[in-house]
N, C-alpha and C positions, 0 to 999 in steps of 0.2 A: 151442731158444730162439726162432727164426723162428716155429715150428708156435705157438706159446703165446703169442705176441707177435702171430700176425693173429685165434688166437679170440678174446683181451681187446680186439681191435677191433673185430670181428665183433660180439663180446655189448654195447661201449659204443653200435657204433652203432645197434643193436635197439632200447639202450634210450631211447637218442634220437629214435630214430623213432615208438614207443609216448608219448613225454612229449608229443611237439609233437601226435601225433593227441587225446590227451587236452586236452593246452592248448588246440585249435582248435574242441574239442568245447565245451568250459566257454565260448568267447565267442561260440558260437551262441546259447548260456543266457541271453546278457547282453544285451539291448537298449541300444543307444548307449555302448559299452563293448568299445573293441578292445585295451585289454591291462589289465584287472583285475590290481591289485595283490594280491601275498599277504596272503588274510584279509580279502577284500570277498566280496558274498556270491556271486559268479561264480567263483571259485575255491575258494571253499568247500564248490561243491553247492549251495549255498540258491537254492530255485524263483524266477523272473522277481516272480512273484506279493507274495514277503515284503520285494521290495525296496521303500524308503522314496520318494516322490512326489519329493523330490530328494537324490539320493545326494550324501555329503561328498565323496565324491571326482571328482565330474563336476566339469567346469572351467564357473567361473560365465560366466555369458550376460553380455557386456558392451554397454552401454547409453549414450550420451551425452544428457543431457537440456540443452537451452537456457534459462534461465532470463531473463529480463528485469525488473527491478525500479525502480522509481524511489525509493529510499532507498538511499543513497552515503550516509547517516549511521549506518545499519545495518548497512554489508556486514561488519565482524564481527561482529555477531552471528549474520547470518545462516549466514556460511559456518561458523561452530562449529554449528550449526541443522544444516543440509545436511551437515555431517561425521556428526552423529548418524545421519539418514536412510540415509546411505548406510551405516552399520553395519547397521541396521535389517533395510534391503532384503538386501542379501548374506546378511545369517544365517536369514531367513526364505524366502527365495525364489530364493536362487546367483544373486541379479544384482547386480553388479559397473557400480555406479552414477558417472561421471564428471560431477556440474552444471558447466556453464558459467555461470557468473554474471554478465551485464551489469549496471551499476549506472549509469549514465549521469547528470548533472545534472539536479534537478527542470526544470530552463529549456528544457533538450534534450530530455527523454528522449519527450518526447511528437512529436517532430517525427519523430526519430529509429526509435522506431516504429511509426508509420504510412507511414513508406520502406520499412522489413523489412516491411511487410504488404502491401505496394501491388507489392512485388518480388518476391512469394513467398519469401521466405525468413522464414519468422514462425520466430519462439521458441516451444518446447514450452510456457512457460507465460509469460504476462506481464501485466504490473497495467495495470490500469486505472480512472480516478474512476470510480465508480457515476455518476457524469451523464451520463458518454460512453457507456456500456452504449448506451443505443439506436443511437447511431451505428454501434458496432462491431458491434454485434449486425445489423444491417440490411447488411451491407456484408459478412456472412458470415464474421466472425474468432472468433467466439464459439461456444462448444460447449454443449450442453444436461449441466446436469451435475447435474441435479434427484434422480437416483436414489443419489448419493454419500452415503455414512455423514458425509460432515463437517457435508452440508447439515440432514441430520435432524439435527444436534446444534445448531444456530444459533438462537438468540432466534426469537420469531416477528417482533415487529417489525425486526431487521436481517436478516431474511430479505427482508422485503418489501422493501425497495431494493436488490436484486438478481433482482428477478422481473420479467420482461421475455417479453413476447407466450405469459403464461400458462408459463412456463420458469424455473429457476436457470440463469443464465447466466456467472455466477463467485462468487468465494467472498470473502467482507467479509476484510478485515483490521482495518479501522480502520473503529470507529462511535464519532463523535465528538461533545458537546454542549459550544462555544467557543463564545469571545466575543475580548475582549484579556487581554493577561496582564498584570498588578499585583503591584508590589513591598509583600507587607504590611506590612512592618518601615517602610517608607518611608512607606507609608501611615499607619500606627499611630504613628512620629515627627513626622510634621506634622499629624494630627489630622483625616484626609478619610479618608471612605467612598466606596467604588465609585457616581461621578455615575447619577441617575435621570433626568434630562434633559439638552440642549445646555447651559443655562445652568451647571446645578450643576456639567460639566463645564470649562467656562470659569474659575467660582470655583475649581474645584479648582487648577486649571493657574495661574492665580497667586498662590497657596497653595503650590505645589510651589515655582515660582519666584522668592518671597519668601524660603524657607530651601533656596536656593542647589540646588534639583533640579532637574536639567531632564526636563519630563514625562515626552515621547517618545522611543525608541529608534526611529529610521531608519537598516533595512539595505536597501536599494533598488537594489543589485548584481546582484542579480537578479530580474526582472519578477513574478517569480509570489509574490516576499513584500508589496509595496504592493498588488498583487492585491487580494489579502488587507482592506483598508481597505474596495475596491468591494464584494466579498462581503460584508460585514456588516451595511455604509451600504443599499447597496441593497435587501438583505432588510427591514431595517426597515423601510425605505418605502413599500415593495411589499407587504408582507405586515401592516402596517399601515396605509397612507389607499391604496394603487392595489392591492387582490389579483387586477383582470385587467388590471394591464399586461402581463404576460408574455403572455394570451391575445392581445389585441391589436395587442403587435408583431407576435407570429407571422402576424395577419393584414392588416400595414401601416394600421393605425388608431392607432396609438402613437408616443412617442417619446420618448429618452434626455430632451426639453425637460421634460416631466412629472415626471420623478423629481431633476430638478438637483437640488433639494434636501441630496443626498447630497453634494455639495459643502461643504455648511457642516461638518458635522463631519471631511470630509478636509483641507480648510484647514486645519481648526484643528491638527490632527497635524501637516502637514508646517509651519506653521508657528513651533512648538513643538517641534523634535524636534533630534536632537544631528545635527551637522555632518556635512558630507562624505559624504554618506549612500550616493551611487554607490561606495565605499568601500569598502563595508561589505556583506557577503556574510550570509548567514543563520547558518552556524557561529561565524561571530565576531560577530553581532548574538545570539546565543545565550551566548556568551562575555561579550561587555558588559554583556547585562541579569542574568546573573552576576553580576557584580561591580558592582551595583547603581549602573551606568552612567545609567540611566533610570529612572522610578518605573514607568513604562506601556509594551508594546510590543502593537502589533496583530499579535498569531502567535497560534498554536493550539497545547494542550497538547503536541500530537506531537512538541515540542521539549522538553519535559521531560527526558528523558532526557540529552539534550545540554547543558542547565541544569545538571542536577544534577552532571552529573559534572565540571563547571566548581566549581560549589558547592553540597556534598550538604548545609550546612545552609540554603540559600537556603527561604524561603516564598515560594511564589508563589501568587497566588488568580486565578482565571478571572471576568469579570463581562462584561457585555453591554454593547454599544458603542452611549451614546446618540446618536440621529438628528435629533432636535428637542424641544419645549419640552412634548411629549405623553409621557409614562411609558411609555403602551401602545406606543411604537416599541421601547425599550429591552428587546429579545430576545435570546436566545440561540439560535445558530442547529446547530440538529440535522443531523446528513447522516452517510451511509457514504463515507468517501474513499476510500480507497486499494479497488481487488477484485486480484484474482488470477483469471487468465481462465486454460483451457485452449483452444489452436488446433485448428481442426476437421482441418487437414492434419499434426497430430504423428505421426512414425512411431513416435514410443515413447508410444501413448495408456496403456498399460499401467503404465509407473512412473511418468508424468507424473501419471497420476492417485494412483498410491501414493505422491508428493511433495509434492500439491495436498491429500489427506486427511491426511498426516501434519503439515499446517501446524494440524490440527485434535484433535491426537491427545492421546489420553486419560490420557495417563502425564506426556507432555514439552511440552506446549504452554503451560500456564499459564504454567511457569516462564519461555517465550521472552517471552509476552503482559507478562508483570510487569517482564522486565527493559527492553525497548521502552518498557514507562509504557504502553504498550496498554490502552483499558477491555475487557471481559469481554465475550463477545460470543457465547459459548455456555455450553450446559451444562455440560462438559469445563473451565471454568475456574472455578478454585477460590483464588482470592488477594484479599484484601482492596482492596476501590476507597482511589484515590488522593484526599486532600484536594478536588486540585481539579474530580475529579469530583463529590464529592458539592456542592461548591459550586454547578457549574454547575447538578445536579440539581433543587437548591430551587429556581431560578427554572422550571426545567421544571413542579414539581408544582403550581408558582401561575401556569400556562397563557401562561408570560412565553417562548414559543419557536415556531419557525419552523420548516417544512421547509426545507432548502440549497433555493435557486433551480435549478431544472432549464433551463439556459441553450441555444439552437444552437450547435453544435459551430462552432468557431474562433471565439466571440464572448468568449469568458474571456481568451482569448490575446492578443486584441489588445486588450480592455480594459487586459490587465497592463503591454503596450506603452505604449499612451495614459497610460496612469498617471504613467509615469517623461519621458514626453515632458513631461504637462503640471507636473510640479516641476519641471523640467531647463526650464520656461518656455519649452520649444519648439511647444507647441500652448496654444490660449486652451481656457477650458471650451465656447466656441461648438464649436469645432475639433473638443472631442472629441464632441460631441452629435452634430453632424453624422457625424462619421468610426465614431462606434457605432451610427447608423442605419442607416447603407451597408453593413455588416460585418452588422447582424442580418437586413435584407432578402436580401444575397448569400447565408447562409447556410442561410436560408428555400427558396430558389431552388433553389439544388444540394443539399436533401437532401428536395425533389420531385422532382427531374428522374433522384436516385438508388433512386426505388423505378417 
């Protein structure tokens, strides 16, 4: 019984000894692969050669990408946007994609990253105005990203405001042809068409005010929406009777005294406009002109979507904000907002950029572009333009439009300040001519002394 009881152990352990030399053999076979499951092709026999460029059963390469965005009115859409990608990336490539999404206040977020940049600590990818491209790009945050499938798919003209010292230096999100936004229903009940001058504007507004409307919607809670008044006003008038002021500030021949002008039709908004206005935040100055709080607000279509989903049968039309008693001021003003930058110090240049091209992709982007209210902005988009773009459009085709003013870095920001100072009656319009001299000279200053 002993004698038969050590051969069955004798012959078990043989054949233990032959399996694990065979087992050890099959994961010489296997490149990155120390214990091949039954029925992979390392325990099958099948050569190094027939294996697939990424095996299913290799454990996916995990990836954290930093995202930075200044649209807190987006972030879900986005983050179901980046849920797709990340399926994307994983089933085509085994990476195991984690976005971090910063969403920060329009007010903040630009302070905010330019501290992450100045600290090294940048985010793999993050927006930035196409105005600011020169700055960032000169200060070394910007990557050359010219050779990217998303860029060859892009308009040639919203190409061109992202081309920067003969480079693609980030990728458009937003190309945009605004003015103000109009209540038509409001308009079509009182019997007024979009003003072609200061004056017709004037008639309108007590025309609204006679059948109980009040013109203007003021959400001035946050700087960068009255902003918004300066960018329009001023292009007008720049782009219309001064097209080298902007050359001559930058060479201290100029001055905010030349253009006051822009004054007269800010006056007349803020006052025209409904109460309380530091009050009032852009999502719920979105929400009021909703609900046909206001006949007029000076925003940009980019609020559409936040409109509508206050009230989807709301009409609203886009029209160009007059400047004075001359028609030819009454523009519409053209520009790329929002880019998408990639940082030159990303350690994951790799999916940062399969993130940055999949915001452009040929299957799933129209449908994000549509539901944002985004216009079209490459080949890849296939969805019907929105009313109020083609509205703006005719004033484009009848040469009634501007490039967006290309400003010095930190002179928008504190215009938007000055703005809410001088309704809040804390600065006189001297105050601010002066106080926006001083601000375009400083900035003149420090971005020679930065190259």
């Amino acid at each position: 019984m002993k004698k038969a009881l050590y051969t069955s152990l004798a012959l078990l352990t043989a054949i233990t000894v032959l399996s694990a030399c065979s087992s050890n053999s099959s994961n010489e076979n296997s490149p990155g692969s120390s214990s091949p499951s039954a029925g992979s092709p390392a325990s099958s026999g099948a050569s190094p050669s027939a294996e697939p460029s990424v095996s299913p059963q290799a454990s996916p390469q995990k990836v954290e990408l930093k995202v930075f965005m200044s649209f807190p009115r987006f972030k879900e859409q986005f983050e179901q946007y980046f849920e797709q990608f990340k399926a994307k990336e994983l089933a085509e490539k085994n990476i195991d994609v984690t976005v971090k999404l910063e969403m920060p206040n329009p007010d903040q977020a630009k302070q905010i990253l330019q501290t992450r940049l100045a600290s090294n600590d940048a985010p793999d990818l993050f927006t930035v105005h196409a105005n600011d491209i020169p700055t960032y790009y000169d200060a070394g945050y910007l990557s050359d990203i010219t050779d990217q499938p998303a860029v060859a798919s892009l308009y040639d003209s919203v190409k061109q405001t992202v081309i920067y010292d003969g480079k693609v230096v980030a990728l458009p999100l937003e190309s945009l042809s605004w003015g103000y936004l109009y209540n038509k229903k409001i308009f079509a009940d009182t019997g007024i068409a979009p003003p072609q001058t200061l004056d017709e504007m004037k008639q309108a507004i007590e025309t609204l005010k006679a059948n109980k409307q009040t013109p203007f919607l003021l959400a001035f809670q946050e700087s960068w929406v009255p902003q918004l008044m300066m960018a329009l006003s001023l292009g007008g008038i720049v782009s219309s009777e001064h097209p080298d002021w902007i050359e001559k500030m930058n060479k201290g021949e100029a001055s905010y005294a030349d253009v006051q002008d822009v004054f007269d039709i800010i006056d007349l908004i803020m006052e025209n406009g409904t109460p309380k206005a530091f009050e009032v935040g852009n999502e719920a100055g979105s929400t009021d002109f909703a609900n046909g709080k206001a006949a007029m607000w000076v925003q940009g279509p980019w609020n559409a979507e936040t409109i509508l989903k206050v009230n989807p049968d709301m009409e609203f039309g886009v029209a160009p904000l007059p400047v004075s008693n001359d028609p030819a001021g009454t523009m519409i003003n053209l520009s790329t907002s929002t880019t998408l930058a990639l940082s030159p110090s990303s350690s994951n240049k790799e999916a940062a950029l399969d993130l940055l091209n999949y915001i452009l992709d040929e299957k799933d982007s129209s449908a994000l572009f549509e539901q944002l209210k985004f216009n079209p902005i490459s080949s890849v988009h296939h969805y019907e333009a929105f009313p109020w773009v083609d509205e703006a459009s005719a004033y484009v085709s009848q040469g009634k439009a501007y490039q967006d003013l290309k400003l010095p870095n930190g002179v928008t920001d504190e215009q938007a300040k000055q703005l809410q100072s001088y309704y809040a009656k804390d600065v006189s319009k001297e105050d601010f001519i002066k106080t926006m001299d001083r601000t375009w000279a400083n900035a003149i200053k420090a971005s020679a002394a930065a190259k």
